[in-house]
N, C-alpha and C positions, 0 to 999 in steps of 0.2 A: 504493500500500500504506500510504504514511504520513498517506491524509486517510483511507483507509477505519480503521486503526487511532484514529484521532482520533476519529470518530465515535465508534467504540465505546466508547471512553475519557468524552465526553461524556456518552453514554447511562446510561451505567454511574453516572455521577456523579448525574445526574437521577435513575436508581432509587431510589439510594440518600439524596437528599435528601431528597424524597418521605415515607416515612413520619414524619422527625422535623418537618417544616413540619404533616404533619395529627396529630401529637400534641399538639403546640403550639396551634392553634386549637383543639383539641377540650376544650382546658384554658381556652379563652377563649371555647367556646362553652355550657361547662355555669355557671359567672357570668354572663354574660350571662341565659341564661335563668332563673334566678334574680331577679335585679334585672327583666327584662321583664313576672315574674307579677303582682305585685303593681296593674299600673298596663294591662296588656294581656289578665288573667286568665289561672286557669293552665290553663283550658281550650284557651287559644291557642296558650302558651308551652311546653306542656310537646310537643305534638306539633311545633310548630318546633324544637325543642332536639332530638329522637328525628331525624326528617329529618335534620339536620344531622349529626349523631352516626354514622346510618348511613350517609351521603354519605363522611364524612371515614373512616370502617373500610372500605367498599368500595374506595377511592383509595390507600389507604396498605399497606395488608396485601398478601402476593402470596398469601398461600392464598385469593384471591378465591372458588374455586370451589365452599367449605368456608363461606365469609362471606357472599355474596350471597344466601343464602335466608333466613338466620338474618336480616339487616340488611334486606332489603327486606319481612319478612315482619313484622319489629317495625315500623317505619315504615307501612305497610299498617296495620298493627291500632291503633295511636295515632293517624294518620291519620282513620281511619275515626272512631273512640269521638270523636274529635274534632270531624266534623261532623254525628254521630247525637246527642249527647248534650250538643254545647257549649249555650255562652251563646245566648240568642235575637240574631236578626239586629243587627246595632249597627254603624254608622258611626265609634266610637270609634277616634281614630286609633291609638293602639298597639296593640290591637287588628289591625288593616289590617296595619297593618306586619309586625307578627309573622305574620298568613296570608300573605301577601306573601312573606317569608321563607320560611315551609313550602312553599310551590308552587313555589319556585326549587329548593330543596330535593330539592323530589320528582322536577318535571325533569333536576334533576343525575342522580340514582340513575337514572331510566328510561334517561340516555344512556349511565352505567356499565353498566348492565344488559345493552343491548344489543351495548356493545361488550364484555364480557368472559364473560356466559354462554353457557351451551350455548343452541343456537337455539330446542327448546321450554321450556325456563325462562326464557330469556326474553322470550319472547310472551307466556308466561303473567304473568309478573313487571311485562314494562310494559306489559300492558293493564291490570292491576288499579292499576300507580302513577297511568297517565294519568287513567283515570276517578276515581281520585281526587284528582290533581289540578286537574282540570277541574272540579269540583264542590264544592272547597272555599271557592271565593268565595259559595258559598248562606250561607255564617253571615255572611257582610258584609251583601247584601242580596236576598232572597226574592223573586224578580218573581211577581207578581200569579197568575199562570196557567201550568199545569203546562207548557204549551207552550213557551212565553219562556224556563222554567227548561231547558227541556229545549234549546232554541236556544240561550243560552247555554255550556251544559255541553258541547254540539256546540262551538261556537266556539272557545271556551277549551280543546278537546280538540286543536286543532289545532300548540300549542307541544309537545304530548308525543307529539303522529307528527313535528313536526320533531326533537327530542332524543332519539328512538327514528332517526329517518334520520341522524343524526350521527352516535350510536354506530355504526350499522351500517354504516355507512360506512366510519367508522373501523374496524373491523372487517372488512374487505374490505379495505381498504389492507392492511392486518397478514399478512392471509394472503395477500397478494399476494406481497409481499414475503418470505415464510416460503420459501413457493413459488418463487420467483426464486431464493434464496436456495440451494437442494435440488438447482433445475435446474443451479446455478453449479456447486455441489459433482459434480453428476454429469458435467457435460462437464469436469472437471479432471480426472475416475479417468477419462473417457473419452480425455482425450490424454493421461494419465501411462502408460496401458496401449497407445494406439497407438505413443508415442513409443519405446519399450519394445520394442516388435513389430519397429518400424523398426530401432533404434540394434543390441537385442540377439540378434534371431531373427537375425541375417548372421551373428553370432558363434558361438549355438549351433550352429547348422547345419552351420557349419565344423566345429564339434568329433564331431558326430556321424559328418559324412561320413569325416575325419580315423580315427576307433573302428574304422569299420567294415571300411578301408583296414588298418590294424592286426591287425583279424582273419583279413580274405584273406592276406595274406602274414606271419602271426604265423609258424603253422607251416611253410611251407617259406624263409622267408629271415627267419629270424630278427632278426640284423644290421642290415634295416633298421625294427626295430620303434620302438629308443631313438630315432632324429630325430624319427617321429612321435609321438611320445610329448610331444616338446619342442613342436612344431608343436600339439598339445593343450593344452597348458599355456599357451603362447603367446596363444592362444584364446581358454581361462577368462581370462585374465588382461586379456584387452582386453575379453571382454564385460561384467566387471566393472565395468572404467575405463566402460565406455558406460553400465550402470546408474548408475555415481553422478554424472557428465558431465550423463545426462538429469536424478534426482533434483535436481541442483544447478539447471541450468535453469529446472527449473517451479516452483524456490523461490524464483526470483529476480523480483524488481519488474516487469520488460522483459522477458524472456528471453533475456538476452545476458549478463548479472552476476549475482553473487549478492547477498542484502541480508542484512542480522540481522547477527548476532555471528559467524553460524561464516565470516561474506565474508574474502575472505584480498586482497590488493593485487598477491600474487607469481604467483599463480596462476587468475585467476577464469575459470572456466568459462564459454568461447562458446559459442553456435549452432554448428550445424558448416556447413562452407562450402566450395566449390570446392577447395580444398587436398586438404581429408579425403576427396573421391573418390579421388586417386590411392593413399592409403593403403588402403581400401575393393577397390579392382580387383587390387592387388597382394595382399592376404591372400586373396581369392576366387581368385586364379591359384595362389597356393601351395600352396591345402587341394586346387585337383582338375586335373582331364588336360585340360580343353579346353584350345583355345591362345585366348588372350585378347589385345585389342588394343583401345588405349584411345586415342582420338581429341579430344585437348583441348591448349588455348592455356594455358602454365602461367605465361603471362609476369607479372608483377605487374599491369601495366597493365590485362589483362584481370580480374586478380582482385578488383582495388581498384576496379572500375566495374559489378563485378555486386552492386546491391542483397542485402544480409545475408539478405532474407526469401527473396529470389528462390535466391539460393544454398545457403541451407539447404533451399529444397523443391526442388531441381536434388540434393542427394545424397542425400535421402529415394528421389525417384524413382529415384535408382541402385542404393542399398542392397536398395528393395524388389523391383526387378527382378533383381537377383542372387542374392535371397534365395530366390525363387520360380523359378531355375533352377536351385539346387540341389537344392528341393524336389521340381521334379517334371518335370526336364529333364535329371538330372546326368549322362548320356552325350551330353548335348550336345559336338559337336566344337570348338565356334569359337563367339567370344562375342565380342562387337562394342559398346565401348562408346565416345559420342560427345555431345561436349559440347562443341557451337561455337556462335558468334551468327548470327543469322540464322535462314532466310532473311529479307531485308529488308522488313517491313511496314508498314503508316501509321506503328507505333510499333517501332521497336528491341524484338528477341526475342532469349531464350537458347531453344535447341530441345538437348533430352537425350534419348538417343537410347540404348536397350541394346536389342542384337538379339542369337541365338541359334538357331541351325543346328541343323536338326531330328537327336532324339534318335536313337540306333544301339539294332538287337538288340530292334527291335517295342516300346520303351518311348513312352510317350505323351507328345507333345509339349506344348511350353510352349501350347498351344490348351487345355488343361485347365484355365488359369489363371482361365479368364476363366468357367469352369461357377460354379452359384451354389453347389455344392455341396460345391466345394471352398474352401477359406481362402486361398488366395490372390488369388481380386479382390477380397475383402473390403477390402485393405490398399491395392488400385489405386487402389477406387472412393473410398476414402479420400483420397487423393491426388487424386484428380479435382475432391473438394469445394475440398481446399485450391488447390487452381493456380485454382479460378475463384473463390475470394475473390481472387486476386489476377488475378484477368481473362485468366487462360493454360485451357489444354485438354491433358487429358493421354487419350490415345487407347493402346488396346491389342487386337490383333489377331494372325493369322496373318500370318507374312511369306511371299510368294515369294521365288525367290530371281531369278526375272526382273523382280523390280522392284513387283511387283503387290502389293497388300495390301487383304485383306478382314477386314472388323469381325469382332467375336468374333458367332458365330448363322448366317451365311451358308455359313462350311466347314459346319456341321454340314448344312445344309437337302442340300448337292450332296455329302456322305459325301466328302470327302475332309479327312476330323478329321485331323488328326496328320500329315498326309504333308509339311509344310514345318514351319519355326522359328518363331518366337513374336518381337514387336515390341513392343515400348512406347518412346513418341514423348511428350514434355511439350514446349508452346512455353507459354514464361513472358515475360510482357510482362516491362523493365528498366524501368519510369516509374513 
C-alpha cells in the first residue's frame, strides 16, 4: 500500500511539474525564434517557432482534448504556407537547422496526437502532420524528378509511423492499465460483498429464524418472548461487530491488520481462525432445535500450526454451510460439524467437515443447495475457487446416512432429491 501510494505521490508530482517546465521553454522558445529569423529567414523560423509552441500546449495543458485541434491544426497550416511559399531550395545552414527543428517538432505533436486523441482525430491529425513532415526537407533540397521527390517523402515518412506507433502504444499501455485498474476495483466490491455474505448472512439469518420463533409462540406463551428478544439483539449486535471486523480487514495492507490513522495497537482486527468456529457452532445451536455437535482439536498446539489462510477458509467453509442450513434445511434434526487433520496425504491436510440430517415435515433438503437457482452454491462454489488457490477441494453433495455420498446432479437423475442430508467436505492443504 505504501509503494502503490508513493507512486501516486510521484505521478502527481510529474503532472504537476509538467506545465510550469513547458511555460518556461515556450518563453525560450519565442526568443529564440526571433534571433533565428534574421540569419535562417522567417520563412523557416517562424513555422519552427509555431511547431514548437504547439508541441509545448499539447504536453503541458490537461484540456488536451479542447487543444489538440486548435494546436495541430495551427502547426499544419504554418507548416504547410511554409513549404508552398518558403525560400527557394538552399543548403544554408540555419536554414537546415531550423527545418530540422520543425520536423522534430512535428514528430513530437504526431506522437502527442496519437497518444492522447480520440482514434479518428487522430489518424486524421497525424496523417496530415506526417506528410508534412516528410516533405519538409523539399525546401532544403528538390531532387531532380518527381519520383526521387516522391521516394524520399516515402522514406522520410517512415519517422512519423514510428512516432505515431509510440504514441499508440503508449496509449495502449494507458488503457491497459485504466482497465487493470477497474478490474482491481471490481474484485474488491467483489470480496467486500462475499466476505459480507460469509461473516454476516450466519448473523442475519439467526435473527430472522430467532423473529419468527417469536411469532409462533408470541401469542400463547408469552413469557418466553423477552429471552428471544435478547437472543435478537445479541444477533444484531455480533452481525454488526462482523460488518466492521470484515470492513477493517479489507482496509488493511495484509488482511490481518489494519493501516492508516484509524489502526489502533489495542485492538487490531484479525482474519478469523479456528477459534471463531467454536463461537460460530455455538450461536447456530442457540438460535435453532437441531442438536448440534462439533468435532475439533481446541488444543493450542493445533491452533498455532494451522496456517492463518488455511484457517480462515476452514471457518468460511463452516459459516457458509451453516448458513445454508438454516436457509433451507432448518428442520434439520442433527448437525455435525468437524474439523480434524487428516486424513494423511503426500502433504498434511485440514479436512472440514459440516453435515446435516435430512429435513422433517416434506421440507427440502440441504440437496437444494447445490441447484443453480438457488443462492446458496453460489457462496460454495465461491469457496471452491478459494481452497484451490490454495491447492485444497471443497466438495458438496447428498449424504447417506450408510456412508455413501453422491455429487450434487446424480440424486436428481434416480428422483430420490431430498430423501437424505446435505455434506460439504473442504481438504485444505497446511504447506
Amino acid at each position: 500500500m505504501g509503494t502503490n501510494t508513493g507512486t501516486r505521490a510521484r505521478g502527481r508530482l510529474r503532472e504537476r511539474a509538467v506545465g510550469p517546465v513547458c511555460a518556461v521553454l515556450a518563453f525560450c522558445v519565442v526568443p529564440a525564434g526571433l534571433l533565428a529569423g534574421p540569419s535562417a529567414g522567417w520563412r523557416a523560423a517562424l513555422p519552427m517557432t509555431v511547431a514548437l509552441l504547439g508541441v509545448l500546449a499539447v504536453a503541458s495543458l490537461h484540456t488536451r482534448d479542447r487543444i489538440i485541434p486548435v494546436a495541430a491544426a495551427s502547426v499544419a497550416v504554418s507548416s504547410a504556407l511554409g513549404t508552398l511559399f518558403g525560400d527557394p531550395p538552399t543548403l544554408e545552414t540555419a536554414t537546415g537547422v531550423a527545418t530540422l527543428v520543425e520536423i522534430t517538432g512535428l514528430l513530437l505533436l504526431v506522437c502527442l496526437v496519437a497518444r492522447y486523441a480520440g482514434t479518428r482525430q487522430a489518424f486524421v491529425l497525424c496523417t496530415v502532420l506526417g506528410a508534412l513532415a516528410s516533405t519538409a526537407l523539399l525546401r532544403l533540397q528538390l531532387p531532380p524528378t518527381v519520383m526521387e521527390a516522391a521516394a524520399q517523402s516515402s522514406f522520410f515518412a517512415l519517422g512519423a509511423i514510428a512516432a505515431a506507433a509510440t504514441g499508440g502504444g503508449l496509449r495502449t499501455l494507458e488503457t491497459r492499465r485504466i482497465r487493470a485498474v477497474h478490474e482491481a476495483r471490481r474484485n474488491q466490491r467483489l470480496q467486500l460483498a462475499g466476505d459480507l455474505h460469509d461473516f454476516v448472512a450466519h448473523d442475519v439469518s439467526g435473527i430472522v429464524v430467532l423473529a419468527q420463533a417469536a411469532q409462533v409462540i408470541g401469542a400463547d406463551r408469552p413469557e418466553e418472548v423477552l429471552p428471544l428478544l435478547r437472543q435478537i439483539e445479541a444477533s444484531g449486535l455480533q452481525a454488526l461487530g462482523s460488518m466492521d471486523r470484515t470492513v477493517h480487514m479489507l482496509r488493511s495492507s495484509d488482511g490481518t491488520a489494519p493501516a492508516g490513522r484509524d489502526a489502533t495497537d489495542a485492538s487490531p482486527p484479525v482474519a478469523y481462525g479456528l477459534e471463531d468456529i467454536v463461537d460460530a457452532v455455538d450461536r447456530f445451536r442457540t438460535a435453532g432445535r437441531a442438536e448440534v455437535r462439533l468435532d475439533m482439536d481446541r488444543s493450542p498446539e493445533l491452533i498455532g500450526r494451522i496456517p492463518r489462510e488455511v484457517a480462515s477458509t476452514a471457518h468460511r467453509v463452516v459459516v457458509e454451510a451453516l448458513t445454508n442450513i438454516r436457509r433451507h434445511a432448518g428442520t434439520a434434526p442433527w448437525v455435525t460439524v468437524s474439523v480434524t487433520p487428516g486424513p494423511e496425504r503426500p502433504q498434511p491436510v485440514l479436512t472440514v467437515s459440516v453435515t446435516n440430517g435430512p429435513p422433517a415435515g416434506g421440507e427440502t433438503a440441504g440437496g437444494h443447495l447445490g441447484d443453480r437457482e438457488r443462492p446458496g452454491a453460489s457462496g460454495l462454489r465461491e469457496l471452491a475457487e478459494r481452497a484451490r488457490a490454495l491447492g485444497g477441494t471443497v466438495e458438496f453433495g447428498v449424504h447417506w446416512e450408510r456412508g455413501e455420498h453422491k455429487k450434487h446432479g446424480e440424486h436428481e437423475k434416480h428422483g430420490e432429491h431430498g430423501e437424505r442430508g446435505w455434506r460439504v467436505t473442504a481438504v485444505l492443504p497446511l504447506d
